[in-house]
N, C-alpha and C positions, 0 to 999 in steps of 0.2 A: 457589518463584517460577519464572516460565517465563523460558529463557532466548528471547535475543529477536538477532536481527543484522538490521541495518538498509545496506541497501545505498544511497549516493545520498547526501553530505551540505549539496544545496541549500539552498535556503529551507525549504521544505517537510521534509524528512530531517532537518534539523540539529533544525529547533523540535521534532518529532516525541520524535526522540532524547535532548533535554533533559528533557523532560516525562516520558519513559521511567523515566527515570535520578530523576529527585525523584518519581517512584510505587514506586522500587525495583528493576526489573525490572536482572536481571543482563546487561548488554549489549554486544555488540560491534558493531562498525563499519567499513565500507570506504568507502574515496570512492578515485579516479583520484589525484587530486589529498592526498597526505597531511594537510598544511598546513590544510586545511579542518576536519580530526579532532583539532585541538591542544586546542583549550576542550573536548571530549568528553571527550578524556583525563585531561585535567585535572579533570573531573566524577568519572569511577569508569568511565568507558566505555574494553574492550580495543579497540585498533586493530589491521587483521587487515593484511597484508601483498597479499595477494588475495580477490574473493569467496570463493573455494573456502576458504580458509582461515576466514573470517569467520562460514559456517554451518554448518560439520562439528560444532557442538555444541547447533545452533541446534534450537528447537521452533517456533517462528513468525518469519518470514523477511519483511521488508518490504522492499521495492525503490523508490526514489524517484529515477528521472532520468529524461534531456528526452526522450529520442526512442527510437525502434526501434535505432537505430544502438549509440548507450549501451546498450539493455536489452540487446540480442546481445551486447555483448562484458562485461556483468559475469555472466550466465548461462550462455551458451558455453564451449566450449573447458574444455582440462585442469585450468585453473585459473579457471575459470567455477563459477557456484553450483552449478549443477546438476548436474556432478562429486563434489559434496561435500555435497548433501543428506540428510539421514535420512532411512527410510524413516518416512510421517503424520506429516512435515512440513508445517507448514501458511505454503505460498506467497502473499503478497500482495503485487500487482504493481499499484503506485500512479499508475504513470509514465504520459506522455501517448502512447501508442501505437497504430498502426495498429490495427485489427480484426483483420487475417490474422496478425501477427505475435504479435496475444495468442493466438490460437486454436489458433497453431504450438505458444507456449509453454505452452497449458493443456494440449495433447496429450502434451509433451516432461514434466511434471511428474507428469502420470499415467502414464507409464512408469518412471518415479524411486519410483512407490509414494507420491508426494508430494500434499496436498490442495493446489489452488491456485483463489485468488480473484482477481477482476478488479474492482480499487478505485481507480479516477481519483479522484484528491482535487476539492474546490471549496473555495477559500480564499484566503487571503492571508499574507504574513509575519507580520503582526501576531497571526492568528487561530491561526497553525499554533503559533504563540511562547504563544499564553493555550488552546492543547488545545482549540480547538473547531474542529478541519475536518469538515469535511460530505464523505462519500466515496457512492461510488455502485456500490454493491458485484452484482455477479456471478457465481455460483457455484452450489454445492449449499448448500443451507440449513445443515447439519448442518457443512459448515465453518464458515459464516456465523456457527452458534453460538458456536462456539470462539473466533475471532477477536472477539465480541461484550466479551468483557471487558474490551477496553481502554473501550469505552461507557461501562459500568460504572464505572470510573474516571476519566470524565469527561476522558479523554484524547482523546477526539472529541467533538464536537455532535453531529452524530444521522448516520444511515445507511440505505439505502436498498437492497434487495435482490430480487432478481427469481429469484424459486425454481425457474424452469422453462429462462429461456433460458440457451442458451452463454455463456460469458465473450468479451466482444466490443460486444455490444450501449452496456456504458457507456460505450466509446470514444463511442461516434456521439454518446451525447447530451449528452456534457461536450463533444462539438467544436461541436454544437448548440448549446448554450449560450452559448459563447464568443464563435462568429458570430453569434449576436443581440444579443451584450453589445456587441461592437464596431461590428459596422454602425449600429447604435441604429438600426433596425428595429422591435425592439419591446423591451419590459422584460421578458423574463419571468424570475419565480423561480423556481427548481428546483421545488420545489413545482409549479407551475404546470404547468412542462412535463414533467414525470414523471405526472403526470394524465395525461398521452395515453397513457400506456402501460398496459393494464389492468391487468396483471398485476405490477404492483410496488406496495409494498406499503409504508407510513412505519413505520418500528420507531423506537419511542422510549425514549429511555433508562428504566427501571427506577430505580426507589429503591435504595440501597444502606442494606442493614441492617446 
């Protein structure tokens, strides 16, 4: 079983993390905040002291916090992830972040020897707590596979990946999305508004045999 470190134990991170942890996956865990990682632990999940510490064993690395601010300081620095990465590592960076600050860290993870994905989540607590977030992934395909198994395991609802462009692009249209949902401007579905983009592509989950 692939070992898994989960950065970020919000809304989103923590239901993730649960879901993890009742599929099996051997898991550790950082948040800022400890106090947040007590029911993890209490699950079978290690709690790391720092990011760096959290994926120096780690095979697929998920990040789930708010802003660029948070993403620099659990990646950065001595005791940052990306200090402590393996080399084909496979990086998925969940959080809601600028374009230029993914684009910084997909170059910083390709210097690490590291694969990294660009996967804004779309969901809710309730959705992320029953394994069906809808992520909006960016990258090279051949990561995309890899990270595919949580699908498979019905740890996500479906996913969505654009084989050609930069990691960046899903920033715009999970913020897209957002300002449509708030102005009530208009309704649109993911579905709907990923249609304008030709080159992305609906990947649906697979039967498990």
């Amino acid at each position: 079983m692939q070992e898994v470190a989960i950065l970020g134990l919000g809304i989103m991170g923590s239901g993730m993390a649960h879901n993890l942890l009742k599929a099996g996956f051997s898991l550790t865990v950082y948040n800022r905040s400890r106090d947040k990682a007590t029911a993890l632990e209490s699950a079978g999940a290690r709690v790391a002291d720092t990011p760096r510490a959290a994926v120096e064993s780690a095979d697929v690395i998920v990040a789930m916090v708010a802003n660029d601010e948070a993403s620099r300081a659990i990646w950065l620095g001595d005791d940052g992830a990306l200090a402590g990465v393996r080399s084909d590592a496979l990086l998925i960076e969940c959080s809601t972040l600028t374009t230029g600050w993914v684009r910084e860290l997909a170059d910083l993870a390709q210097q690490r020897a590291a694969v990294f994905l660009d996967a804004p989540v779309t969901g809710s607590k309730p959705v992320a707590e029953s394994g069906q977030l809808g992520f909006l992934v960016g990258g090279d395909s051949a990561a995309f596979e890899r990270a595919r198994r949580f699908q498979r395991l019905g740890l996500i609802a479906a996913a969505v990946i654009d084989r050609e462009r930069k990691p960046g692009l899903e920033q715009i249209m999970r913020h897209t999305a957002a300002h449509n949902a708030e102005s009530q401007k208009c309704n649109l579905l993911h579905d709907q508004l990923l249609r304008s983009f030709s080159l992305y592509h609906r990947i649906r989950s697979p039967d498990i045999s």
